[in-house]
Each structure stands twice: as C-alpha cells, then as structure tokens.
C-alpha positions as CSV (number, residue, x, y, z in Angstrom):
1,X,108.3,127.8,94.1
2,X,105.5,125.6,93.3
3,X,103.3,123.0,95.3
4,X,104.7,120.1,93.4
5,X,108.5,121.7,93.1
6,X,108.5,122.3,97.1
7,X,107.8,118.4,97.8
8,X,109.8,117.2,95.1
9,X,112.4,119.1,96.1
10,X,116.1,117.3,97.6
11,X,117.0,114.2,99.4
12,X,117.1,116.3,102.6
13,X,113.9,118.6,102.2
14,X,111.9,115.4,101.5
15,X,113.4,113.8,104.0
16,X,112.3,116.9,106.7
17,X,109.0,116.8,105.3
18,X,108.2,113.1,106.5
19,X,109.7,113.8,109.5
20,X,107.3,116.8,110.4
21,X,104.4,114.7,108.7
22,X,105.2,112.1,110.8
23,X,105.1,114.0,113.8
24,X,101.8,115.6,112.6
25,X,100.6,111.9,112.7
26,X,101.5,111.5,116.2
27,X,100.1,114.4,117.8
28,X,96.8,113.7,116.0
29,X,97.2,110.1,117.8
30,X,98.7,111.0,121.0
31,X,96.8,114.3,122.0
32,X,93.6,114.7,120.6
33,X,92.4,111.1,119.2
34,X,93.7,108.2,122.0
35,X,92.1,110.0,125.5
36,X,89.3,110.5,123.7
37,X,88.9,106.8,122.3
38,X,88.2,108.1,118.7
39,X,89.6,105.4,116.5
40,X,89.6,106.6,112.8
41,X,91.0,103.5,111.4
42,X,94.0,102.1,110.4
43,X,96.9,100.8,112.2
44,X,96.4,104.1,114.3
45,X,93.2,103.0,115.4
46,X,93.7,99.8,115.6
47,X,96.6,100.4,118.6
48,X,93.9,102.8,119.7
49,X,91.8,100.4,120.5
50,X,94.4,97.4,122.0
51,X,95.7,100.2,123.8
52,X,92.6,100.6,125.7
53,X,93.0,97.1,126.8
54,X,96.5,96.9,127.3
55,X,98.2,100.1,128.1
56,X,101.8,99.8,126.6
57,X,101.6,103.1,124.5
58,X,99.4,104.0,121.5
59,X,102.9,104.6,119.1
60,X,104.5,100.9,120.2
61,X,101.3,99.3,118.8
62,X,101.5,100.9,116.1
63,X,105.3,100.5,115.6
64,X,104.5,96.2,116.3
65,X,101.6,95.8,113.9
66,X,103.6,97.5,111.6
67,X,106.1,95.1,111.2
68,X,104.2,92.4,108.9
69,X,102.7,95.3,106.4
70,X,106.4,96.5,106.1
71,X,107.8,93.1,105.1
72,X,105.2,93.2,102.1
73,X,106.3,96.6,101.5
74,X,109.8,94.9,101.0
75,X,108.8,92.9,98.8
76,X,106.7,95.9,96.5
77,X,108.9,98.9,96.6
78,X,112.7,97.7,98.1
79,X,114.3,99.0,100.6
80,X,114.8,102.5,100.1
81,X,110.7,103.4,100.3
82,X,111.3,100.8,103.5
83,X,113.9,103.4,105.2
84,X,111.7,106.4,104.4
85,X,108.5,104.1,105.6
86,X,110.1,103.4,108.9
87,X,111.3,106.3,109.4
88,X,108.1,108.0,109.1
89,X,106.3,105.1,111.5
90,X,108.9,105.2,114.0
91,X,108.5,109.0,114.3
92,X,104.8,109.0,114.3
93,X,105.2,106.2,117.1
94,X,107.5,107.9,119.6
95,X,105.5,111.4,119.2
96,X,102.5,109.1,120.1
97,X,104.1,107.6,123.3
98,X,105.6,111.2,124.2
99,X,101.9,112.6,123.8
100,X,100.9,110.6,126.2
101,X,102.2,112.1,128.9
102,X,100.8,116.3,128.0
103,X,97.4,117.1,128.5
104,X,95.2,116.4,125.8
105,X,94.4,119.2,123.5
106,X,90.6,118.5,124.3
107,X,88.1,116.1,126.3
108,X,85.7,117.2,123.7
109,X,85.1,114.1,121.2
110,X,83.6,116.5,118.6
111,X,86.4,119.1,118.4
112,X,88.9,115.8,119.2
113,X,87.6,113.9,115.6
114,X,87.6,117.0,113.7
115,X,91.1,118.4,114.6
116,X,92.9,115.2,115.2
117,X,90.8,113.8,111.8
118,X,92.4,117.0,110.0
119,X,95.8,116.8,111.7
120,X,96.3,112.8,110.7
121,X,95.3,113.4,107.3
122,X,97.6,116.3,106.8
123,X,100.3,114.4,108.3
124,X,99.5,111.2,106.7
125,X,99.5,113.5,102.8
126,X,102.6,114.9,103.7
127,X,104.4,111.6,103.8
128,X,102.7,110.6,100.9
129,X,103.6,113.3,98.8
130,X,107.4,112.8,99.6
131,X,107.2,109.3,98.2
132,X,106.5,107.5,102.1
133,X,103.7,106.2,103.9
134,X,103.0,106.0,107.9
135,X,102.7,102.4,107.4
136,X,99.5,100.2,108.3
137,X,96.6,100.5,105.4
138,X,98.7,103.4,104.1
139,X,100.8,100.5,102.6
140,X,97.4,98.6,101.9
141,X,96.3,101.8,99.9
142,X,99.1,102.4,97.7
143,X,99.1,98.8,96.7
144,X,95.8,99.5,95.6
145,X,96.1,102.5,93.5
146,X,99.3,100.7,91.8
147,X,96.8,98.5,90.3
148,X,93.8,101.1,90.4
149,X,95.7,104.7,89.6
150,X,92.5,106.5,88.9
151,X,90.9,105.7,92.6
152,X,91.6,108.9,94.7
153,X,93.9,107.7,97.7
154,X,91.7,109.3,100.6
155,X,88.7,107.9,99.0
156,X,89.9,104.4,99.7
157,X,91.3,105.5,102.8
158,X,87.9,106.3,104.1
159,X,86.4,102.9,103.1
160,X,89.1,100.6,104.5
161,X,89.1,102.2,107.8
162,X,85.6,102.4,108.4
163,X,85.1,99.2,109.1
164,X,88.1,99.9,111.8
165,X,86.2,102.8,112.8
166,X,82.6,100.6,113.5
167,X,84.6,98.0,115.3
168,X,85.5,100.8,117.7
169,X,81.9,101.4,118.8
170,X,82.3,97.6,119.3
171,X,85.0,97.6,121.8
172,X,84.6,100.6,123.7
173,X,80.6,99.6,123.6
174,X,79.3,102.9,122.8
175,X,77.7,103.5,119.3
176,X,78.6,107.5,119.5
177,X,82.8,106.2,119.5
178,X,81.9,104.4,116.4
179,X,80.1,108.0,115.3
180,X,83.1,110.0,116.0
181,X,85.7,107.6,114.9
182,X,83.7,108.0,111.2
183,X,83.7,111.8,111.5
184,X,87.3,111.9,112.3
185,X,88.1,109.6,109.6
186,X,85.8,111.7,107.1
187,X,88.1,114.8,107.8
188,X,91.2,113.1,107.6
189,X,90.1,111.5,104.0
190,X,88.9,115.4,102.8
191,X,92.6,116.4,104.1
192,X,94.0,113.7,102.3
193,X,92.6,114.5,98.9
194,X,93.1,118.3,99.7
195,X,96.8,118.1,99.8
196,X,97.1,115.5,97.5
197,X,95.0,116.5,94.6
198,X,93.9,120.2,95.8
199,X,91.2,121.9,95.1
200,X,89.0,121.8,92.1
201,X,90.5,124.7,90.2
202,X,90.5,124.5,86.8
203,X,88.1,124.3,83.9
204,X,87.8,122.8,80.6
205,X,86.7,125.2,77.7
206,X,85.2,123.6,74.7
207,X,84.2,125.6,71.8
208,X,82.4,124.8,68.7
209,X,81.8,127.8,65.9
210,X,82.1,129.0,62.5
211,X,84.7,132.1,63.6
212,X,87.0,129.1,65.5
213,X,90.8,130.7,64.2
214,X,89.2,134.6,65.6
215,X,88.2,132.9,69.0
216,X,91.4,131.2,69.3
217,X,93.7,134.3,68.7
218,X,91.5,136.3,71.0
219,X,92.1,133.7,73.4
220,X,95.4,133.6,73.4
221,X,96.3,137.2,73.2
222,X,93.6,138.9,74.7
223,X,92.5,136.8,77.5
224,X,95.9,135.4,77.7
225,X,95.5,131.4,77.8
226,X,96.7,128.9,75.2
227,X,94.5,126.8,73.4
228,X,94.0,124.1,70.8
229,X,91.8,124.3,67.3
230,X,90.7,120.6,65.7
231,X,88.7,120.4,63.2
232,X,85.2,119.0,63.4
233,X,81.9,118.9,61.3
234,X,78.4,119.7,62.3
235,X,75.8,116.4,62.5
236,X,72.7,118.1,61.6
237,X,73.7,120.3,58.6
238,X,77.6,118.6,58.0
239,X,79.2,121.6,57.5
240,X,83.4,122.6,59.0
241,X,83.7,123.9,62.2
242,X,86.5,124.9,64.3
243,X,86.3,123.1,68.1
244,X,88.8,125.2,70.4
245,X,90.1,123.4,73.5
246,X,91.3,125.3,75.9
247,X,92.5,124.5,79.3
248,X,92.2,127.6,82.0
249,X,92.4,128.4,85.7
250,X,88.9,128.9,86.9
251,X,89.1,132.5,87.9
252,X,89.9,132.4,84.0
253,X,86.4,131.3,82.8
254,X,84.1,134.4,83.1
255,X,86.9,136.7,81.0
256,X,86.8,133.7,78.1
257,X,83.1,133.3,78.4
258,X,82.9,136.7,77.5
259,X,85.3,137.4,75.1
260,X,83.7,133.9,72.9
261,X,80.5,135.4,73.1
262,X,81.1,138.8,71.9
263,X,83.1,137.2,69.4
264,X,80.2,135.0,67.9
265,X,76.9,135.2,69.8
266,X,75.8,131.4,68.4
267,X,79.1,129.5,69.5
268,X,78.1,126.4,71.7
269,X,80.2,126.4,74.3
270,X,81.0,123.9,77.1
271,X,82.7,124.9,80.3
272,X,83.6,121.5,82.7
273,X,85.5,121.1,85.9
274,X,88.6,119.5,86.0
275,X,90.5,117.4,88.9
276,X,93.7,117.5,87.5
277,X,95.5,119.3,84.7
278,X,98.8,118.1,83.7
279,X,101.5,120.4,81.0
280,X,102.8,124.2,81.4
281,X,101.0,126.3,84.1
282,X,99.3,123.2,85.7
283,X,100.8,120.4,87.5
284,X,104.1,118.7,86.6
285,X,104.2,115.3,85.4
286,X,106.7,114.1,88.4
C-alpha cells in the first residue's frame, strides 16, 4: 500500500486517522508544550497563553476560540469538512484537558519545543492529509493555499504563528519563551511539510544529444525508467537534436548518469531536484 493509498483509503480509516492525529495534537499541547509555557502559535498557543491567566483547561480554549473560525469554515467547505473539523478539535481539546492532569513528559523547555513541535505537526499533517484540519489558523491556512496552491502549507504555518509565538515572550515576559515557542513552531512546520509533501526524492533528467532514440531505449530497458524524446535544435550550429526527459527516483540518477555517458561522451545533461512528481510510480493525482 502506498503513502497516498493508506490516507485516502475509506470513510472509516480516514476517519481513525483524524482521530489519532487529533490526539497527537493534544498530547503535544497537554504534556510537553502548556507546563512548559512554549506557545508555538495558533489557536493552540493562543489558549496556551490565556490559559496561563485563567486556568480553565488548555483544550476548552481551544475548543471556544474555535467556534468563530469554524463558522467561516461553514461557509467555505459545508458541513461535512465541519463534522470532520470538529471532530478533530474536540478530540485534540479533551486529550489536552486529560493531559493536564499526568506529569509532563519533560520540564526541559528545549526537549519540550522540539518533541511537542514534532508531535503537533505530525498530528496537525495527519488531519490534513485525511481532508480535516485541528481548526484555528489551520482553517486560516487552507483558505490560503485555496487561492495560493503553490505556497507549501507548513511554510505559511510557520509565518502566521510566529507572530503568536513573539507575543508569548510578551505575556509570560521572558524573551527565551518567545525563543522556544519559535523553535517548537520551526519543528512542527518541518513535520508538516515532511508528511505532507516528503522528502525530496526525485530528480529530473534532461538530456540533449545527437544519439537521443539509443539513450532513450537504454533508458528504458536497461536502466529501467520511462522517458520522453522531443525534438529540439541546437542555437549555435542549428542542427536536430533529440532532448530526453526522464523522470527518476533519485537513488536512480548515478545508474542513468552512467549509462548516458557511456552512450555519448558529449551529451549535455541536466540532472534537477524535484518536490513533487505526479503520473505512474510517483504520486497519485487524488
């Protein structure tokens, strides 16, 4: 089974997925961020932070300022993202609350940001992936990237909350809380792109020569990946050449590299990296 076939799998798989993403969310909140005043942004850090103030439990906050963001979400999506959104803030809120009364994981703020960063943003990609968010600038963020598609979701992530983040070293009046509220929302945005986009693991093959059809075969039968032959024309001397494009996992590359250059010693070839790859033996479409 694939990445993309395991979270677009059925309506009861997806719907245990934002359930333990959810409750991935509220540990990170409940055990290692809240006692240790690390706000990484967000609704999340935002209850964080009132929380502080008013002890009612980190998860109700978040729960309450949910409530207006949800009614915009409404509005957007309809109400079936609305039951999966609530059901993934209302989970992430009662873990939060039930946190609260274990032992933290840590009184260490430095293994607290990275570890609860890491365990938010894997939580907070999980639901994402199955179609949901955990509410707050989750919802803020994919209103975004409906107008901006190209922007990478834990980029924005990352600036949004970091002004939540600052204001924490405001409130709690210590610049190092502002520090480690930034680290731990640093990790969770890495996470975020991680398990959302994954690593960057394929290449690009371009290559231009005179012996274009023999490269191509060799490509596909010898080294085993598919590839595509256009036609092109040298600037300098205007004469036909054959440009291969060729698509590859990049443990792929040095076995191509080779087999191009044995084939014709003067082919100019370009090898890029590649975020995302869509078609047969790459990512689905869904």
């Amino acid at each position: 089974m694939t990445f993309d076939a395991f979270f677009n799998g059925s309506a009861v798989r997806r719907f245990l997925i934002i359930c333990f993403g959810a409750v991935l969310y509220g540990v990170a909140l409940g055990l290692f961020l809240a006692p240790n005043n690390i706000a990484p942004g967000g609704v999340g850090g935002i209850s964080i932070m009132l929380n502080s103030a008013f002890p009612i439990g980190v998860g109700s906050y978040t729960m309450l300022l949910n409530l207006p963001l949800l009614v915009i979400a409404i509005l957007k999506w309809g109400w079936k993202f609305i039951f999966r959104t609530v059901l993934a803030i209302i989970i992430a809120g009662i873990t939060a609350d039930a946190s609260a009364f274990l032992e933290p994981v840590t009184a260490d703020p430095v293994l607290a940001a990275i570890f609860g960063g890491a365990l938010l943003g894997a939580g907070c990609a999980v639901v994402f992936r199955c179609g949901s968010t955990t509410g707050g600038t989750d919802i803020v963020t994919m209103l975004i990237t409906a107008k901006r598609p190209h922007l990478r979701i834990g980029t924005i992530i990352l600036v949004i909350d970091g002004f939540i983040s600052i204001l924490a070293g405001i409130v709690f009046k210590n610049a190092e809380n502002a520090l480690y509220s930034l680290a731990a929302l640093a990790v969770c945005s890495k996470v975020i792109d991680f398990i959302l986009y994954g690593t960057d693991s394929a290449r690009l093959l371009i290559v231009i020569s005179e012996k274009g059809s023999e490269i191509a075969d060799g490509l596909l039968h010898q080294v085993d990946v598919g590839c595509t032959i256009l036609n092109g024309v040298s600037g300098y001397r205007q004469e036909d050449r054959k440009i291969i494009l060729c698509a590859m996992k990049r443990q792929t590359v040095p076995a191509a590299q080779k087999y191009v250059l044995k084939t014709d010693s003067r082919a100019f070839m370009l090898i890029t990296s590649t975020n995302e790859i869509y078609g047969q033996g790459f990512k689905t479409g869904k």
